[in-house]
N, C-alpha and C positions, 0 to 999 in steps of 0.2 A: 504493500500500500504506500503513494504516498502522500508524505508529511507534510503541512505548512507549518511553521510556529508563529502565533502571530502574539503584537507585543502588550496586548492588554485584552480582555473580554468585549470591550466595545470600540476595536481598531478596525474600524471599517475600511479602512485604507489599504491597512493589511490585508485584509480578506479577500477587497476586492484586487489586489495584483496577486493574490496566489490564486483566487478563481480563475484570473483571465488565463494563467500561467496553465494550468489545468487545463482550460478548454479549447485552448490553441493546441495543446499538447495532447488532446485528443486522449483524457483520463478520466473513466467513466466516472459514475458517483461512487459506485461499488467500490472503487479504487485509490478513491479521495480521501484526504481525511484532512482537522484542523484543529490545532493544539492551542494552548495559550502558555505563552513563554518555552524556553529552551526546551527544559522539564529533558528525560531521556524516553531514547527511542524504544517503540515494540517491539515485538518478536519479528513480527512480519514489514517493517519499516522499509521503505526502500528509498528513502531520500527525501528532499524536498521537490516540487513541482519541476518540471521537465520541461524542457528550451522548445520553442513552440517548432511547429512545423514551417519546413519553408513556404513562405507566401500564404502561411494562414492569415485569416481575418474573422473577426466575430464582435458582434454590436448587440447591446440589448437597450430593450426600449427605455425611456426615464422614466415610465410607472415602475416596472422591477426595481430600479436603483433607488428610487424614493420608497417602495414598499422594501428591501432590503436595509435602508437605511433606518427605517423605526423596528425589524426586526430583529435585527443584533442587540438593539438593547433589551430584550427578553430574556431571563432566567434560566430558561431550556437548554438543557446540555446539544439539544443536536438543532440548535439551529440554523451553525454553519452549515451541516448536512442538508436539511433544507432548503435553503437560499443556492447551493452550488448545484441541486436535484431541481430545481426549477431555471437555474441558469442555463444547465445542460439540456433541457428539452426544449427552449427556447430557440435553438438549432432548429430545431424541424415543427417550432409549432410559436411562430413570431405571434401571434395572439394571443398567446397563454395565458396572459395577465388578466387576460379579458371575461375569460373565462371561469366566474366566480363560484361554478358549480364543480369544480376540478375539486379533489380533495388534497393536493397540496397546494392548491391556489388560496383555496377555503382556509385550510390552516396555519397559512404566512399572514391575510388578511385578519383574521381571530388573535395572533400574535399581535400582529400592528394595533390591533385595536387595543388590546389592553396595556401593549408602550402607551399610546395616547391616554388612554383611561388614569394610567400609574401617573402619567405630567399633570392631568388637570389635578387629581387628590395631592399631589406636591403643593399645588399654588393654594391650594383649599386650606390643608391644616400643616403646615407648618409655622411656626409659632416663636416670633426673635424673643430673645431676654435678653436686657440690659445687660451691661460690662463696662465695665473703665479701665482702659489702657494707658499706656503714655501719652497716646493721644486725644484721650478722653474719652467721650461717648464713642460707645460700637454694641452692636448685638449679634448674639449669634443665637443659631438653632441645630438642635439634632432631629434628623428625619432619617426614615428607614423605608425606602421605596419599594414599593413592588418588584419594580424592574430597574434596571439602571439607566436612570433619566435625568439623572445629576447635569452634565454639561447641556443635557437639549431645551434641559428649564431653568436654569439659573437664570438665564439671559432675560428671561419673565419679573424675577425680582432686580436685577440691575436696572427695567425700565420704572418698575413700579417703587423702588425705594433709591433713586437716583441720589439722593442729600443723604443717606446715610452710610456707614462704614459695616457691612456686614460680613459673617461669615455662615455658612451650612454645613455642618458636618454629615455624612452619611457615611455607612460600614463599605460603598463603595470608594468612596473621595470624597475633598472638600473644595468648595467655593467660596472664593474673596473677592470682595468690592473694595477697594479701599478710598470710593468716589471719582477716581479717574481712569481706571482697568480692573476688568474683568479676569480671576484665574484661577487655575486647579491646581489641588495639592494631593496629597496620601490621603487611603479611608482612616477614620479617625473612630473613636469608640464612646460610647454613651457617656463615659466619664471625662470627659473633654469639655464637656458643654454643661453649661450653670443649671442648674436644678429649680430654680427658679427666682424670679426678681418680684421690686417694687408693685411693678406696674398688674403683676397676676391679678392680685386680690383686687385691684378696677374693672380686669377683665373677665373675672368671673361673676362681678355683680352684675355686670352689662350683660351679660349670656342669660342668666336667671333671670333678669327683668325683662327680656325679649323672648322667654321663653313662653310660648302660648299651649298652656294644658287640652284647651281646646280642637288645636288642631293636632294633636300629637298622633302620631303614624308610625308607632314603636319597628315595624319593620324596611318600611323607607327610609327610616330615618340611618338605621344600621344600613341599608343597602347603600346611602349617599354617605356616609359618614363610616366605616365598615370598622370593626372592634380591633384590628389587628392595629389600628392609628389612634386608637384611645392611650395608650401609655404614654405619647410622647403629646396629648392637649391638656393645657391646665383645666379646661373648662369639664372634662371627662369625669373629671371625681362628682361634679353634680350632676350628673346625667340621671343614676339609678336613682336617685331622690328624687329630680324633678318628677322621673315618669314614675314612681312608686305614688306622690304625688298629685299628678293630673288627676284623678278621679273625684279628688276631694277638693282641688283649688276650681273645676270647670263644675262641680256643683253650686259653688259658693259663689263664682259668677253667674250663674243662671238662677241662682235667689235673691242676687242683689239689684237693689230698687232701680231703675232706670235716671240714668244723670238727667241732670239740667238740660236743658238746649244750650247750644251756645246762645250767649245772651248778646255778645255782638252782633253775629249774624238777626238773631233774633229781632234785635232794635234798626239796624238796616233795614230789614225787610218790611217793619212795621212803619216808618218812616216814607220808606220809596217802593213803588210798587215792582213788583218780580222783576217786569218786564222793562224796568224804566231803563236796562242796561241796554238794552236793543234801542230805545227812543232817543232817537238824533235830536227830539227836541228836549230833552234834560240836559240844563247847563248848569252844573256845579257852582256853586257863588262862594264856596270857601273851601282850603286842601282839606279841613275836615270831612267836610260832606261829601268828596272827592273820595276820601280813601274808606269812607264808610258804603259809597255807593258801590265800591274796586267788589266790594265783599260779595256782590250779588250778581256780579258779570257774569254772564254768561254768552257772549262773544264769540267763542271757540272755545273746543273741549278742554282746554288746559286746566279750568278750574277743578273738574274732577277728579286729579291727584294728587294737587297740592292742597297743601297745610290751609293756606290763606292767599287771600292777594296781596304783594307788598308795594307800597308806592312809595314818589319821594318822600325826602326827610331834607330839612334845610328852611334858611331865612325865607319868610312870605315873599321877600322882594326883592329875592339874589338878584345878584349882578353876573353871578356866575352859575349855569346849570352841565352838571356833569352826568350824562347819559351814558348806561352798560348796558348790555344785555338784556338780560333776565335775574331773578334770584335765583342763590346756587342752593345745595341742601342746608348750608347753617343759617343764610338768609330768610328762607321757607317755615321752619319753625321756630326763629326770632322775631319775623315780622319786620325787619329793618333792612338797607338796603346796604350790601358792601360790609357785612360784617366777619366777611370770611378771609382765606388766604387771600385772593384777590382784593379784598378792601385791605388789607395792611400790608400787599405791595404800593396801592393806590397811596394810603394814606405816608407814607415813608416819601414817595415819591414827589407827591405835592408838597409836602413840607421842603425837601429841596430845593423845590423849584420856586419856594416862596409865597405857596397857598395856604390858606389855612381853610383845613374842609368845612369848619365852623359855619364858614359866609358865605359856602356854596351850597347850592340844590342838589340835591348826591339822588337821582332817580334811575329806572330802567327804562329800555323800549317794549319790555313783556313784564304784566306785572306777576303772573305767576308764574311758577318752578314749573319746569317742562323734564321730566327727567325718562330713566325707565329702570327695574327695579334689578338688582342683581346681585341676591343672596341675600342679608342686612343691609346692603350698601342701596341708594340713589342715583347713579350714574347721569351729570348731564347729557342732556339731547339737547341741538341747537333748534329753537324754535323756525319753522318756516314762512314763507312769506306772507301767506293767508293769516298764519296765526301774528305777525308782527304788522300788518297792515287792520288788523281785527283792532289790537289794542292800541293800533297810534288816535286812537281819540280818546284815550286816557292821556295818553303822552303829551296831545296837544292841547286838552285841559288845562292839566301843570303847565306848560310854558303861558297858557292864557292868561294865568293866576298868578304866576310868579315874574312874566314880562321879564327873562333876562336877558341881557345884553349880548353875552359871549355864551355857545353852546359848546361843550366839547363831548364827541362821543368817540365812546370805546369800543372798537373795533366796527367788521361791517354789518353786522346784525341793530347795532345801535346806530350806527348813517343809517340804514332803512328805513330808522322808525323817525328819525328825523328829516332826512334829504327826500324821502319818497322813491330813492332808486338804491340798490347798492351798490354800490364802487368798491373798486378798490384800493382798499387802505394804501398799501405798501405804495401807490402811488402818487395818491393825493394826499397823503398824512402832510402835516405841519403847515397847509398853503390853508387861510382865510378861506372863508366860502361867505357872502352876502346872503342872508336871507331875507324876507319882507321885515321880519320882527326882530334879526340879529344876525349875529356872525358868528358863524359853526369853525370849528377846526378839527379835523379829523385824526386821530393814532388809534394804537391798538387797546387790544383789551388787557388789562394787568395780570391776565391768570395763561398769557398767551408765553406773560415770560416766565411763566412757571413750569411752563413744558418743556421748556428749552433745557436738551441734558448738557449738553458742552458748557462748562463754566466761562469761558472767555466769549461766547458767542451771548450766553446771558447780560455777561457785565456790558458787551458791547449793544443790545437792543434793551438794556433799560438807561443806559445814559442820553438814547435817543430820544426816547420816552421821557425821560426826564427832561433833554431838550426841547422836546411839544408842548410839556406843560410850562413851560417858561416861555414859550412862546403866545401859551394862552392867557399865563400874567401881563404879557407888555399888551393886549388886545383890551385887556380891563382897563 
């Protein structure tokens, strides 16, 4: 038989030049075989892979290469076997791939699936704990995969935790961010990684108070969350209590008296009639009665998942009105506008440039949260132009009422709801625009340099940013 030795369990590289090596070389599967590292030879070894034939050639389609490459990181001892059993009849059957009903096609595919399957429950529950280094803050986590998915998912948390210094240990390898590169180490063992920190005991009361007895689905809940990943969640030690539990917390809601109505909405409604949101002829005569009426819009479906409607906040008769978006999720159930990471880029930013958000009108172009739901989390969605053309006569309310001089909006969903067209930013930021009632100046949105993962391309688009806002003090 012979031998390839390839230099780690998930050396795809490897595998694939001792495969081509094989199949040029015209060695059947029977024949083949694939070690990991040196290790010594069998009884019946006969070398490694064999110098190809003269003027051979062989091509396999990019489905196999892409179904090969989630394959090798599966636990199965004979998955090389597999992947080289499917390479070799790809010879005489170039559509193989295609054919889902094959029974090694079936179970390279069922492979791949549960590689995929093992990356998403990575991004699910893995679980950083605090640590202080020399260089201060860092968190690491211990995870134990299904399959060996370490290097295909890392990359998932270096997008999603970009500001932070982290590391993952798993019994396969480890992953470091140290904020400006991504890289792999040795497997590491459960005693490497902190047992637990500070922050658990916030995060287990948050799990318990989000935990709903009434909808509990004890076997889904094990299907999505599966027991072999309970040892490494801090939230897992309450699990068997919650659900021991539910029987007696979803009784005691189902005998408990029915709440109040919201007395907000309640008092809007009572005030303005349902429908007065649709009547082009109700003109608001004060922001209060403005943001009392926001409560009963019904314009576009947006009000349906959000909290509330939130409108501006600022002097009755700014000089200066600053236009965003929408509210984000901490906005939505505060009621206030810009009170999230985006409002304290904003607010850092104006202070530089010599504003003080005091004397400005700090509103949106939507007044509610447009989002969609994903796990515990709110995910924004950007509203579109039906729904931002719906609420610009809220929008154009507040500028009725508040008469200010200089508009400045953030980014193009906010031009929208102001200019009536969207442009774009990147091209007409910082240049004046005349309108009937003032003068707009158009930049971006503050949460736009928060996405930005390169540190010098950050510092480089908010000092421009910070140069628009100074351009929108010399307009005052």
């Amino acid at each position: 038989m012979r031998v390839a030795h390839l230099d780690s369990e998930t050396d795809f590289d490897g595998w694939r030049r001792a495969a081509r090596a094989f199949r040029l070389g015209n060695v059947r599967p029977s024949d083949a075989g694939f070690r990991v590292g040196a290790g010594e030879g069998g009884l019946f070894d006969e070398g490694p892979p064999p110098a190809p034939e003269a003027n051979a050639q062989f091509t396999a389609p990019r489905a196999f290469v892409d179904l090969a490459q989630a394959v090798i990181l599966h636990r199965s001892a004979d998955r090389f076997d597999l992947l080289y059993r499917l390479l070799w009849r790809l010879g005489d059957e170039p559509d193989l791939i295609k054919v889902v009903s094959d029974p090694d096609v079936a179970d390279a595919m069922e492979r791949a699936k549960n590689v995929s399957r093992a990356s998403h429950k990575m991004k699910a529950f893995v679980r950083f704990r605090q640590v202080q280094d020399d260089r201060g803050e860092a968190w690491v986590a211990w995870f134990e995969p299904a399959h060996r998915v370490l290097e295909r998912t890392a990359p998932f948390f270096q997008r999603r935790f970009t500001s932070m210094r982290w590391s993952i240990l798993t019994p396969d390898g480890t992953a470091f961010w140290d904020g400006d590169s991504l890289s792999f180490g040795p497997p590491a063992t459960r005693d490497m990684a902190p047992a637990e920190d500070e922050i658990e005991a916030f995060w287990k009361t948050y799990y318990a108070s989000t935990f709903n007895p009434a909808r509990l689905k004890t076997r889904t809940m094990q299907g999505e969350m599966p027991k072999r990943y309970w040892k490494n969640l801090p939230e897992a030690a309450l699990i068997p209590e919650l659900v021991a539990m539910a029987t007696v917390r979803t009784d005691a809601m189902v005998a408990a008296p029915a709440p109040e109505p919201n007395a907000r909405l309640a008092k809007t409604l009572s005030r303005i009639n349902r429908d007065a949101a649709f009547d082009e002829g109700f003109v608001p005569s004060t922001l209060q009665e403005l943001d009392q009426a926001v409560q009963a819009c019904r314009r576009c479906p947006l009000w349906r998942d959000a909290t509330q409607g939130v409108c501006g906040e600022g002097p009755k008769k700014a000089k200066l009105m600053i236009v965003g978006e929408q509210p984000g999720d901490q906005e939505d159930l505060a009621g206030h506008p810009f009170v999230g990471p985006a409002g304290q880029v904003l607010d850092a930013a104006l202070d530089e440039a010599g504003i003080d958000r005091d004397d400005a009108f700090v509103t949106n172009a939507v007044k509610h949260f447009k989002h969609e739901p994903r796990g515990k989390r709110r995910l924004h969605r950007t509203p579109n132009t039906s729904e931002v053309s719906a609420c610009r006569w809220w929008l154009d309310a507040e500028r009725h009422l508040v008469k200010p001089k200089v508009i400045v909006t953030l980014g193009a969903t906010a031009a929208l709801g102001v200019l009536g067209r969207k442009p774009v930013v990147t091209q007409e930021r910082g240049r004046p625009i005349d309108l009937p009632d003032a003068r707009a100046l158009l930049t971006v949105h503050p949460s736009y340099l928060l996405r930005i993962p390169d540190r010098v391309e950050a510092a480089e688009e908010r000092e421009r940013f910070v140069a628009d806002l100074k351009k929108v003090r010399a307009l005052l």
